[in-house]
C-alpha positions in Angstrom: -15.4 -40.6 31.5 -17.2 -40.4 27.9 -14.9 -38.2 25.8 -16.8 -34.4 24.6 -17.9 -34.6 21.2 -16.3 -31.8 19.4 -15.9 -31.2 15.7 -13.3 -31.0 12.9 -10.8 -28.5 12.7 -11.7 -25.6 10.6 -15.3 -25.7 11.0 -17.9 -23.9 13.7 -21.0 -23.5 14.9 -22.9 -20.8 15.1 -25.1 -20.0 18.1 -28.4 -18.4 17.7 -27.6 -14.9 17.9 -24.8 -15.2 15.6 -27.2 -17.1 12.7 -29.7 -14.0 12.9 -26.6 -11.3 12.7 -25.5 -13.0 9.6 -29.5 -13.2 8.1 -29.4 -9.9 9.1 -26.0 -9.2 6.7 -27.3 -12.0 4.0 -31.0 -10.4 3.6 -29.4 -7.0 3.1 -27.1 -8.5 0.6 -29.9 -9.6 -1.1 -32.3 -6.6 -1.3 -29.4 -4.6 -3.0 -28.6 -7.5 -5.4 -31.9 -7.7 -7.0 -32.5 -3.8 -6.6 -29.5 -4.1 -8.9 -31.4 -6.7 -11.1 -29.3 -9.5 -9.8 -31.2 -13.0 -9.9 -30.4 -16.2 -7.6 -29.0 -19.1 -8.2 -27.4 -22.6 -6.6 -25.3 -24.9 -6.9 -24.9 -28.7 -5.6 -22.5 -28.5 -2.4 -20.0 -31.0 -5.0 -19.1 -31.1 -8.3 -17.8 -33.5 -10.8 -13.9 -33.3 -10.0 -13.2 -32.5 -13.8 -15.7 -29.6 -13.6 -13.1 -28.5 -10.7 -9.1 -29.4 -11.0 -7.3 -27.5 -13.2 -9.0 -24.3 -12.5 -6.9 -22.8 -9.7 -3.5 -24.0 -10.1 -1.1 -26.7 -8.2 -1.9 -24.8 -4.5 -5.4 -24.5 -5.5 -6.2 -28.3 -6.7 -4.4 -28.9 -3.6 -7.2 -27.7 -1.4 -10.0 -29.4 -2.3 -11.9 -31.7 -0.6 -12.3 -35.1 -2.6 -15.0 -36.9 -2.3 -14.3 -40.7 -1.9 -16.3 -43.2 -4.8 -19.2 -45.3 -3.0 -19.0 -48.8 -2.5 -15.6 -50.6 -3.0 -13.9 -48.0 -4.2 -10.1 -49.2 -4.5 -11.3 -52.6 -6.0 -11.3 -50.8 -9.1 -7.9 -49.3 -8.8 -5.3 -50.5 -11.0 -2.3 -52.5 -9.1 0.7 -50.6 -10.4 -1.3 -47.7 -9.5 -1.5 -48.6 -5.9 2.1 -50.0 -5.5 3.0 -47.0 -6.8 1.8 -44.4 -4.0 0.8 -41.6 -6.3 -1.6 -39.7 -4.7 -2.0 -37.8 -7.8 -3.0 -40.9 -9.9 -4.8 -42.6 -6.7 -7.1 -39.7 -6.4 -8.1 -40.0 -10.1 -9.2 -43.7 -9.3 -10.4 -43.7 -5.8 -12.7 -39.8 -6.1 -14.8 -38.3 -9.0 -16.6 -35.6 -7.3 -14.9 -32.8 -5.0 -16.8 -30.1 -2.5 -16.9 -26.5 -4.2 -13.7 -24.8 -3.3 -15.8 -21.9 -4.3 -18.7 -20.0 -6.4 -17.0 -18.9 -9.9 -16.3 -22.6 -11.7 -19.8 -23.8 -10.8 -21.2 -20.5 -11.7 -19.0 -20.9 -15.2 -20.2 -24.6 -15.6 -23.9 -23.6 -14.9 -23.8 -21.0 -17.4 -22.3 -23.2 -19.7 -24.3 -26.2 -18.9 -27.9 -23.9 -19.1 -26.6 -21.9 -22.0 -29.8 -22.4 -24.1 -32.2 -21.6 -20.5 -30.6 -18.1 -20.0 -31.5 -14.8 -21.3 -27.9 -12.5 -21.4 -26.6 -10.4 -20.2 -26.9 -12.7 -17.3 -26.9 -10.7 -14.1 -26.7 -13.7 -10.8 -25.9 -13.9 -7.0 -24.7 -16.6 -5.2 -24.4 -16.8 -1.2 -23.5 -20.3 -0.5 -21.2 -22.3 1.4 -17.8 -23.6 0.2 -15.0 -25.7 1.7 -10.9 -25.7 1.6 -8.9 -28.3 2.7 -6.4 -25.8 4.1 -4.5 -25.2 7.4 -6.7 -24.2 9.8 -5.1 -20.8 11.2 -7.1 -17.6 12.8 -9.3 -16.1 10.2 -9.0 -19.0 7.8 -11.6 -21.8 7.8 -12.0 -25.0 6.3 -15.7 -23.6 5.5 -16.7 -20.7 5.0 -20.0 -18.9 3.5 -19.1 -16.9 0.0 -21.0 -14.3 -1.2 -20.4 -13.7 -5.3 -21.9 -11.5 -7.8 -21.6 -11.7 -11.5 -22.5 -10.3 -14.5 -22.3 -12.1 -17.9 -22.8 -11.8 -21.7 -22.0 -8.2 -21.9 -18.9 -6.4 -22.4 -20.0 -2.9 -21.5 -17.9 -0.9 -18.5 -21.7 0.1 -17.9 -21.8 -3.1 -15.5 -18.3 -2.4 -13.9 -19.7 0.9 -12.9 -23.5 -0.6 -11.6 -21.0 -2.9 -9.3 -19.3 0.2 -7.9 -22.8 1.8 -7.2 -23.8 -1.9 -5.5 -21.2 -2.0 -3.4 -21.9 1.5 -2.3 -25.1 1.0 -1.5 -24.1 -2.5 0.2 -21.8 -1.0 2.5 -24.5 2.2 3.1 -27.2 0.1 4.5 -24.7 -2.1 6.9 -23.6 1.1 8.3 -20.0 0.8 7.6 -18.2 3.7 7.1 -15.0 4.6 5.4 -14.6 1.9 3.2 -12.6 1.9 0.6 -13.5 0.3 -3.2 -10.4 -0.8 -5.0 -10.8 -1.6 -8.9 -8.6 -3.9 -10.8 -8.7 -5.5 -14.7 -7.7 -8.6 -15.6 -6.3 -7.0 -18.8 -3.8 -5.3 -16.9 -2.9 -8.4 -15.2 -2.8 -10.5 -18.2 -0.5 -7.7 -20.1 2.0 -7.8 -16.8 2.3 -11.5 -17.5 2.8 -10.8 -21.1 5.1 -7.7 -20.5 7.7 -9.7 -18.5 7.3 -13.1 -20.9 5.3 -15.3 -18.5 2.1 -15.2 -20.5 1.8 -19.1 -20.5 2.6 -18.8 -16.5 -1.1 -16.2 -15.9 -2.2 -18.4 -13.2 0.9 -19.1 -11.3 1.8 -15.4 -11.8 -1.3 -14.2 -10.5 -1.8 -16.8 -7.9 1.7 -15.3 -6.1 0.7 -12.0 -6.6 -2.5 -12.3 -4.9 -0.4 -13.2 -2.1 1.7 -10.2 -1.8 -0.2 -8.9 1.4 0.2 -12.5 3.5 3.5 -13.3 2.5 5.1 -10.3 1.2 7.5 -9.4 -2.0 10.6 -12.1 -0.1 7.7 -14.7 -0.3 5.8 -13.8 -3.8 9.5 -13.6 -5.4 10.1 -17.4 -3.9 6.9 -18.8 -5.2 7.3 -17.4 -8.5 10.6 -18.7 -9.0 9.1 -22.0 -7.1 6.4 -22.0 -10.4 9.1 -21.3 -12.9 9.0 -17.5 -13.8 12.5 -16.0 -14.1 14.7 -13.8 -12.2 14.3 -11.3 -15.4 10.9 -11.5 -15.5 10.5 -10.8 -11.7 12.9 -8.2 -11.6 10.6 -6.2 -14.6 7.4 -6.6 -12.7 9.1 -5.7 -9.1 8.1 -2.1 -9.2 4.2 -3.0 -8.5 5.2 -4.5 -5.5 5.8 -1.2 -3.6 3.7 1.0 -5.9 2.6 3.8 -4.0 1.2 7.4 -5.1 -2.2 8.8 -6.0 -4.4 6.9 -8.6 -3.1 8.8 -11.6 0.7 8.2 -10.7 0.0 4.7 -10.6 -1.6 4.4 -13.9 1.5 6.2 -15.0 3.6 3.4 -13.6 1.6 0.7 -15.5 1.5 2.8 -18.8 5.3 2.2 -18.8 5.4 -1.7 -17.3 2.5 -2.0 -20.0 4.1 0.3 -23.1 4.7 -2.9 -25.5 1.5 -4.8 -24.4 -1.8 -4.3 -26.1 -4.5 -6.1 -23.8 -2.4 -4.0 -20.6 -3.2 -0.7 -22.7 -6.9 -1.7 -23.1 -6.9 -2.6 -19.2 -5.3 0.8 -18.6 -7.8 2.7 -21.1 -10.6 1.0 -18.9 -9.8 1.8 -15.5 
């Protein structure tokens, strides 16, 4: 008996009724963002792999999909190379281009790259697919549709608050009530780091602290320590891990953690 065709782990399809539900979603997305004065863009599906590694630290690089060199690829590798069995090394001879792990570091490199085409501040949206070379679990895919919007070339909190007003209006006219909009500032992060003396360790810090909800404050506390940050600088920042309170009492918590950092009191002024 012929064996089922069936496809790779971490991907889908999508029948019929489920591609006009999401056109449905996607086209009201799309209303609001150029209501909003958002214009589209896109990006190839793969990118050079220098335009991509580096950019979302060890766990991130990890996750992306390489794209393997045409032709002959490992007649160009370098023996010592080979013997060697560094994937780290190998990949660098064997794969140049990568699949977008997602929209920000194309839409940084297109900016870049069109610098001299684009009138700022640059207001874009992006709804395109992306790919992660990650273990396929429930609710986690190997690809996945993003949906990003971005502002550039202006440093006004006038745009932070037109992003409040689209996501309002977002979640208005897809009938979902009760949400809740949480605001952030990379200042504040960025002073944290610099509060507990991990400044040159933003990413890793971050990274792990993204993660506080999936693995919790046993498994941000491991990681941290995995990427280097100290037990003193952990236990420092360990109050934000169970901050609780209205919005005011928390901005009192970070006005202390932040007291001796400059960029953390301009996040704080922001918010």
């Amino acid at each position: 008996m012929a064996q089922k065709p069936s496809i790779p782990k971490g991907t889908r399809d999508f029948s019929p009724e489920e591609v006009l539900r999401r056109n449905y979603i996607i086209n009201t997305l799309r209303t609001n963002f150029e209501l909003f004065g958002f214009q589209p863009i896109e990006t190839p599906s793969f990118e050079n792999s220098s335009t991509l590694m580096g950019k979302y630290g060890d766990e991130g690089d990890r996750l992306i999909f390489k794209i393997l060199n045409s032709g002959d690829y490992l007649n160009k590798v370098d023996d010592a190379v080979y013997t060697a069995k560094d994937s780290t090394k190998l990949t660098a001879e064997i794969s140049e281009k990568a699949l977008r792990y997602d929209l920000t570091v194309p839409f940084a490199r297109y900016v870049v790259q069109h610098q001299n085409e684009i009138e700022f501040p640059f207001k874009r949206y992006q709804i395109q697919p992306v790919w992660r070379a990650d273990r396929p679990q429930k609710g986690r895919f190997r690809e996945f549709f993003q949906c990003d919007a971005d502002a550039v070339g202006s440093d006004s909190l006038l745009q932070e608050v037109a992003f409040v007003q689209l996501y309002d209006a977002v979640f208005t006219d897809l009938g979902l009530k009760g949400t809740t909009v949480k605001m952030n500032n990379r200042k504040i992060l960025s002073g944290l780091a610099e509060a507990i003396g991990a400044a040159d360790k933003l990413i890793d810090f971050t990274v792990a602290l993204d993660k506080l909800d999936k693995i919790g404050e046993e498994g941000v506390v491991k990681e941290m320590l995995a990427k280097g940050i100290s037990e003193e600088a952990i236990t420092r920042v360990k109050p934000i891990f169970n901050v609780s309170g209205n919005f005011a009492e928390k901005l009192n918590l970070l006005k202390d953690l932040l007291a001796d950092s400059e960029v953390g009191k301009e996040g704080i002024e922001e918010l």
